[in-house]
C-alpha positions as CSV (number, residue, x, y, z in Angstrom):
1,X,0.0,0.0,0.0
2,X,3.0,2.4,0.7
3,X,5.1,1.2,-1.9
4,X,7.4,-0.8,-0.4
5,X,7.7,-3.4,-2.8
6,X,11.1,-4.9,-2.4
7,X,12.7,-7.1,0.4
8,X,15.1,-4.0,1.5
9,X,11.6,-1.6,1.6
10,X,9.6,-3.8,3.3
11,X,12.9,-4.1,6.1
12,X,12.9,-0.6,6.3
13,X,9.1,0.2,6.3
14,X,9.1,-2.3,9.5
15,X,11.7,-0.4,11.5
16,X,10.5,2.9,10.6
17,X,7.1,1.8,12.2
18,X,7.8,-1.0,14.5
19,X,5.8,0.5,17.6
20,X,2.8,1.1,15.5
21,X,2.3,-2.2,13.5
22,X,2.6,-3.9,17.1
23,X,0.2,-1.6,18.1
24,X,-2.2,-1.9,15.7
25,X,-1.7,-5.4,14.9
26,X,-1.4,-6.7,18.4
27,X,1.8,-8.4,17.5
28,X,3.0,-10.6,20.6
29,X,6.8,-10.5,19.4
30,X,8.9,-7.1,20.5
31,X,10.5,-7.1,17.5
32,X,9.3,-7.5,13.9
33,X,10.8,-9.9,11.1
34,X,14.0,-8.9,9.5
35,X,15.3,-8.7,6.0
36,X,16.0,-12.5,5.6
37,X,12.9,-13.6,7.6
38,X,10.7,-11.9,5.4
39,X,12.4,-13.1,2.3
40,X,12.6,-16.8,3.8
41,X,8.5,-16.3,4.2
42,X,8.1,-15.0,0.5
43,X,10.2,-18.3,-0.2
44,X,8.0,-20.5,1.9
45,X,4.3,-19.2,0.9
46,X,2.5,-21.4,-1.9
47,X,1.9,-18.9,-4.6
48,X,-1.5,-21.0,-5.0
49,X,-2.7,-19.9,-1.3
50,X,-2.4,-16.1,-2.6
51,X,-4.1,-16.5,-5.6
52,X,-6.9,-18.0,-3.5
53,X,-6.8,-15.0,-1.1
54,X,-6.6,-12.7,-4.2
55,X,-9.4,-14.8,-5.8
56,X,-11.5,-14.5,-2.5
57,X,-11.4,-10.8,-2.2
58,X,-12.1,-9.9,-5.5
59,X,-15.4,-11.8,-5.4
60,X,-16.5,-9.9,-2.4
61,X,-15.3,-6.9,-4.3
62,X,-16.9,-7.4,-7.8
63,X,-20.6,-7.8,-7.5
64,X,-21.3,-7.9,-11.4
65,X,-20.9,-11.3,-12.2
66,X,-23.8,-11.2,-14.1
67,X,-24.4,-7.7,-14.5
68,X,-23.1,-6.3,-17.8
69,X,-20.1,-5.5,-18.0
70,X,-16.5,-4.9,-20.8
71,X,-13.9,-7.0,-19.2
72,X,-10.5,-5.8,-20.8
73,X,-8.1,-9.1,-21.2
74,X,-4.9,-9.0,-21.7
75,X,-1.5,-10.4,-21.1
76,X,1.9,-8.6,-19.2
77,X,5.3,-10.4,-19.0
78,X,7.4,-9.7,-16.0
79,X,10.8,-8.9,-17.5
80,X,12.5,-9.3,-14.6
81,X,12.3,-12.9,-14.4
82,X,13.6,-13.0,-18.1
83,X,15.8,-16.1,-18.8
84,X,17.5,-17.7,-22.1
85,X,18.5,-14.3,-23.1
86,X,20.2,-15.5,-26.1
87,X,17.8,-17.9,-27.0
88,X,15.2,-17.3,-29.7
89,X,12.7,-18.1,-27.5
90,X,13.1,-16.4,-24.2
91,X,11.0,-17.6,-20.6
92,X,9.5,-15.6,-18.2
93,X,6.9,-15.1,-16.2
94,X,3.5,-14.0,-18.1
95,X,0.8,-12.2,-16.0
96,X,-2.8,-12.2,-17.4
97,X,-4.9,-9.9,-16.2
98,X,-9.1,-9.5,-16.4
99,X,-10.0,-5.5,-15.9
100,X,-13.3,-4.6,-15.7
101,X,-14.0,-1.5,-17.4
102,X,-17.6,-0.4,-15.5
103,X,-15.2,-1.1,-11.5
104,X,-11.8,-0.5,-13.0
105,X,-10.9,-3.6,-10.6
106,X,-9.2,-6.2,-11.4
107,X,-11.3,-9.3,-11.6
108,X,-9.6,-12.1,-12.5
109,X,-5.6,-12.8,-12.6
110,X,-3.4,-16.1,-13.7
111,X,0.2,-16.4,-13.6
112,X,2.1,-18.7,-15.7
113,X,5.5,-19.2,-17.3
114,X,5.5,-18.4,-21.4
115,X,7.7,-22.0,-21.9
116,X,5.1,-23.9,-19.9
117,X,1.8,-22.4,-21.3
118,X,1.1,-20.1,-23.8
119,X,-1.1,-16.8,-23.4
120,X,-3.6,-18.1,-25.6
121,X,-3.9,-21.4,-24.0
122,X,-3.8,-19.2,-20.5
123,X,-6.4,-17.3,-21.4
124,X,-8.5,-20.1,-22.9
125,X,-8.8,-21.7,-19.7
126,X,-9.6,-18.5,-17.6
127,X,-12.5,-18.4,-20.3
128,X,-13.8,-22.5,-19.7
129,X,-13.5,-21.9,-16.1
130,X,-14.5,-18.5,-15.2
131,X,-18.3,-17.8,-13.7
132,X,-19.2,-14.8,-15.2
133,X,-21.9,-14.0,-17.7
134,X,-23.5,-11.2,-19.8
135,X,-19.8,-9.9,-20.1
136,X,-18.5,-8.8,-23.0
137,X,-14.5,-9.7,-23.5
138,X,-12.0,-7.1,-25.4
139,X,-8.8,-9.1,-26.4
140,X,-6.2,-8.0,-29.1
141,X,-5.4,-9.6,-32.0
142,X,-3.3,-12.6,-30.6
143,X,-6.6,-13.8,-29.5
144,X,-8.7,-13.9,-32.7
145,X,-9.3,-17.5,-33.3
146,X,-12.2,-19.6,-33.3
147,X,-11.6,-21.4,-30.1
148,X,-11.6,-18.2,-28.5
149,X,-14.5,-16.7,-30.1
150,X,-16.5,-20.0,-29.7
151,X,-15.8,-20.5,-26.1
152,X,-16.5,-17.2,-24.9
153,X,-19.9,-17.5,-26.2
154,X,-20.7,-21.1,-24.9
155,X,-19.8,-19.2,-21.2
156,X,-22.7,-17.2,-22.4
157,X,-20.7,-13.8,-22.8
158,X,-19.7,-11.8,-25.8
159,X,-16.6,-10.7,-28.0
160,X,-15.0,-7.5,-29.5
161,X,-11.6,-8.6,-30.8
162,X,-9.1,-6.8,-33.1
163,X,-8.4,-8.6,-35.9
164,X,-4.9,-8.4,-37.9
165,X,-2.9,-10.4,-40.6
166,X,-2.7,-13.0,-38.3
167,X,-5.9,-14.3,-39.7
168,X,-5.1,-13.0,-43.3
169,X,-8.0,-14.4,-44.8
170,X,-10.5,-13.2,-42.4
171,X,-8.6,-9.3,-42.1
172,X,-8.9,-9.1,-46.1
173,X,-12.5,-10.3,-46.2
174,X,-13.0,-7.4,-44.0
175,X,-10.9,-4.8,-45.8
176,X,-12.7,-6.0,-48.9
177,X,-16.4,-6.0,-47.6
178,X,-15.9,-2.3,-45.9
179,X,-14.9,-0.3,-49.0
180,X,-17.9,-1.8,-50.9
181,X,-20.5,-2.2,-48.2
182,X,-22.6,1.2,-46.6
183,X,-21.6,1.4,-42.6
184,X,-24.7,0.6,-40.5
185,X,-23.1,3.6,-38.2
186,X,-20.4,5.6,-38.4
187,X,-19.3,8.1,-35.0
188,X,-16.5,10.3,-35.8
189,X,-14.1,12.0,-32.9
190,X,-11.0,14.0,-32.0
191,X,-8.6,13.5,-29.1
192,X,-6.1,16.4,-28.3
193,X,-4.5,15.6,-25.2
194,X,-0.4,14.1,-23.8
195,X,1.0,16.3,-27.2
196,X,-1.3,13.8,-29.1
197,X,-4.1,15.0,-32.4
198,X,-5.8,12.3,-33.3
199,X,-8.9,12.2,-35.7
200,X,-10.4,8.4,-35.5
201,X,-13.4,7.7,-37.8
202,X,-15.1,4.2,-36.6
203,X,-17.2,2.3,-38.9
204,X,-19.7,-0.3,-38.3
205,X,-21.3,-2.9,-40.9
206,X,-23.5,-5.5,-41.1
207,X,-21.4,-8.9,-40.7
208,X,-24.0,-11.3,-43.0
209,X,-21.4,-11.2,-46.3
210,X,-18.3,-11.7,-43.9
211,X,-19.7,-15.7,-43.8
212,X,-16.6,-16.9,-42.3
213,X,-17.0,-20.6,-41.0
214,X,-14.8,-20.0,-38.0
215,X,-16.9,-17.2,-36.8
216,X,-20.2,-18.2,-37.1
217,X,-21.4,-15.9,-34.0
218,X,-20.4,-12.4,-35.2
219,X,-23.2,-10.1,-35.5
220,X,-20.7,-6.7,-36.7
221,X,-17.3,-5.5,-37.7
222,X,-15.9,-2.9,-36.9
223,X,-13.3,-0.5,-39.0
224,X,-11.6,2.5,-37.3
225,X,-9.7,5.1,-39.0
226,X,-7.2,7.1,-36.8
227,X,-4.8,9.7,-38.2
228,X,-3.3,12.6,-36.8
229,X,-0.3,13.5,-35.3
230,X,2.0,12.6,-31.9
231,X,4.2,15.4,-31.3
232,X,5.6,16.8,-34.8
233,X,4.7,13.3,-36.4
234,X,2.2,12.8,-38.8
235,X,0.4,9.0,-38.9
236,X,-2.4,6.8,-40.2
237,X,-3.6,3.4,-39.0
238,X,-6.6,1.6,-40.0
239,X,-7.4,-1.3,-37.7
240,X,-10.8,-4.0,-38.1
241,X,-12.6,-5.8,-35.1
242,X,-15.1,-8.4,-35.1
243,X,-18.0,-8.4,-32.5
244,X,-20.9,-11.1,-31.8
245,X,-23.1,-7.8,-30.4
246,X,-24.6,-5.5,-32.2
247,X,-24.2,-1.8,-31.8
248,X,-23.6,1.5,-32.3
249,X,-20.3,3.2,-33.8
250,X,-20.0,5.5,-30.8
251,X,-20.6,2.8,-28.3
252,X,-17.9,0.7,-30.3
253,X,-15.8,3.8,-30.3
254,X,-16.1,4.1,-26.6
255,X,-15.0,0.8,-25.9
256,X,-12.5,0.2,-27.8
257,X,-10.7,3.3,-26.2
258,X,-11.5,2.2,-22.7
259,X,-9.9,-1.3,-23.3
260,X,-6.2,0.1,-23.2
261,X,-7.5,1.2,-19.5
262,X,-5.9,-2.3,-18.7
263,X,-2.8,-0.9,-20.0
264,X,-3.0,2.5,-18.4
265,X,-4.0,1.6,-15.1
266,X,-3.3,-2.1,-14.3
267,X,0.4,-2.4,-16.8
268,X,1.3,0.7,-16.5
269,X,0.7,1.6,-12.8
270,X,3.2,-1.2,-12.2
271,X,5.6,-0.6,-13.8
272,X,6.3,2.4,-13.4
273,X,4.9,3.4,-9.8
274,X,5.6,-0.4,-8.3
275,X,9.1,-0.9,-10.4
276,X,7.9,-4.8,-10.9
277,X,9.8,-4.6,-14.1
278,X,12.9,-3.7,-12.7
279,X,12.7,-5.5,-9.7
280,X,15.8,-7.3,-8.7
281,X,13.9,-10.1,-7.7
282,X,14.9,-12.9,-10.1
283,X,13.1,-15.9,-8.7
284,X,10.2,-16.2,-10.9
285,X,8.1,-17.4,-8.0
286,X,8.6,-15.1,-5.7
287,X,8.5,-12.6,-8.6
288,X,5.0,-14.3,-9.1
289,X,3.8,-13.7,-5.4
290,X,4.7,-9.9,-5.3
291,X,3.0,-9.3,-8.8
292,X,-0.3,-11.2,-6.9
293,X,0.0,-9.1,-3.8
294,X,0.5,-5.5,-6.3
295,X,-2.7,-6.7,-8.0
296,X,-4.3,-6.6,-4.7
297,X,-3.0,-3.4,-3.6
298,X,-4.4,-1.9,-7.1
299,X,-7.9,-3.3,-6.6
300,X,-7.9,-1.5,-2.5
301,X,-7.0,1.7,-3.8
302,X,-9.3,1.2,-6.6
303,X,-12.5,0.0,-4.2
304,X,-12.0,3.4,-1.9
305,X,-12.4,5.1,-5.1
306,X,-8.9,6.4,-6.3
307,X,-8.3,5.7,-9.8
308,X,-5.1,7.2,-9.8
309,X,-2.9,5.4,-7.5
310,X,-0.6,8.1,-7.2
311,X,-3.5,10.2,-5.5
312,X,-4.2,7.4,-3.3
313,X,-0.3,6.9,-1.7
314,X,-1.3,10.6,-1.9
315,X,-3.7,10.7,0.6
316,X,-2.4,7.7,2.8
317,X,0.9,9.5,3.4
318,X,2.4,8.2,6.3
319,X,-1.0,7.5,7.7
320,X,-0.7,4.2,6.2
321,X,-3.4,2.6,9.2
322,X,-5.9,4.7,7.7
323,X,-6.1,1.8,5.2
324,X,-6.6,-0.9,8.1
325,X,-9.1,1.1,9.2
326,X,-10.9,1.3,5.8
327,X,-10.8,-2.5,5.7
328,X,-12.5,-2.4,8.9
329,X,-9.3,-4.1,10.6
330,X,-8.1,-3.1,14.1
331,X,-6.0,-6.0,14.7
332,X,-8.1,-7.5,17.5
């Protein structure tokens, strides 16, 4: 919560404010656990017990499960546990994260090294096993394929997927179909903001010619146009995405923007306010265990209202036991 992430910060955290967390947490001991005891805990905790804890909270957190709801999905690798450098086909740890766009929590999270299982087949599974309905899933383009597509709708949720030349056929029956077939909708809009001008034009058709048999269930497709300019630079992209519901442009619009919320305010946040990037911690387990606990720390902040995380270290200060407090916690 105070940003103590590492071994050495949590050491020095604990000195700093040894009377109090006796105090408050009605520890029995004098003295609090040093440097190598804490590690030798991290160590020694099954990395499954905290993903249970994790799992726990977050369901008394998130009461939407059948509520609607756009649950961002995507994938974050933890370079710090980076091995095989010279390999063509590095490991490391691969974080996978569900954000839910309507709580900004983060719902659902697995763990899982790239060598042993693939994101896809990570994220696959999440979909089988996950108790959630009336949903609707944003994934990028890595995860436009039919088992996908096909499972999310047998968990009785929906799909809005960015599709790329990684299904060639499908992209160019797209890219084909829009410059010849009249958009349903069509919501233009303009973002000037972070030395960014960008004009993005999205499209949406009817999907009854795309008659792809892998993708039986989509309803739309979606094209967006964005040009403009970052800094001094001038660009153009044009990107497609395939949807089993049927809307608006503007809604589409909308949601498409608020899926790189996951990357704003889950990847993002930490790397750069929690360092989990650079940590020095090597041991991909371990490494594993603190990315779990940050994941929780996001989703307190988040559920006493403070999007920016920044404001909310803010406002704890040095106060930290105001957070115990909010938790309804007094250590009894």
């Amino acid at each position: 919560l105070t940003g103590n992430v590492s071994y050495k910060q949590i050491t020095s955290f604990c000195k700093a404010e040894e009377e109090k967390l006796i105090e408050m947490l009605s520890i029995t001991s004098k003295t609090l656990p040093s440097y190598s005891t804490i590690r030798r805990v991290m160590l020694g905790i099954n990395i499954i017990d905290i993903q249970s804890i994790l799992t726990s909270i977050i369901n008394n957190y998130y009461s939407q499960k059948s509520q609607e709801d756009w649950i961002a999905i995507d994938g974050k690798s933890l370079k710090n546990t980076l091995t095989y450098y010279e390999e063509k086909s590095q490991n490391m740890l691969n974080v996978v994260s569900w954000f839910s766009q309507e709580t900004k929590l983060i719902i659902k999270v697995e763990i899982q090294e790239n060598k042993k299982k693939s994101e896809i087949a990570v994220v696959l599974s999440m979909i089988e096993n996950c108790d959630l309905s009336n949903k609707v899933f944003t994934l990028d383009a890595l995860h436009c394929n039919k088992e996908i597509t096909k499972t999310i709708i047998e968990s009785k949720n929906d799909y809005l997927i960015t599709v790329k030349r990684n299904q060639i056929k499908l992209h160019n029956r797209l890219k084909e179909l829009a410059q010849i077939t009249k958009p349903l909708t069509v919501y233009d809009s303009r973002d000037k903001s972070h030395g960014r001008d960008v004009i993005r034009k999205t499209s949406v058709f009817d999907s009854q010619e795309v008659r792809h048999k892998n993708y039986p269930h989509i309803k739309s497709f979606i094209k967006v146009e964005r040009m403009g300019f970052r800094g001094d630079k001038e660009y153009s992209q044009t990107l497609y995405y395939i949807s089993s519901k049927k809307l608006t442009a503007e809604i589409f619009a909308q949601k498409i923007q608020e899926h790189w919320l996951i990357e704003n305010q889950v990847h993002w946040v930490k790397d750069v306010i929690f360092n989990e990037d650079k940590s020095r911690i090597k041991n991909k387990e371990v490494a594993g265990k603190f990315s779990l606990l940050v994941t929780l720390i996001l989703n307190v902040y988040r559920s006493c209202g403070f999007i920016s995380i920044k404001d909310g270290q803010s406002w704890l200060g040095k106060n930290w036991e105001k957070m115990l407090l909010v938790d309804g916690f007094d250590g009894s």
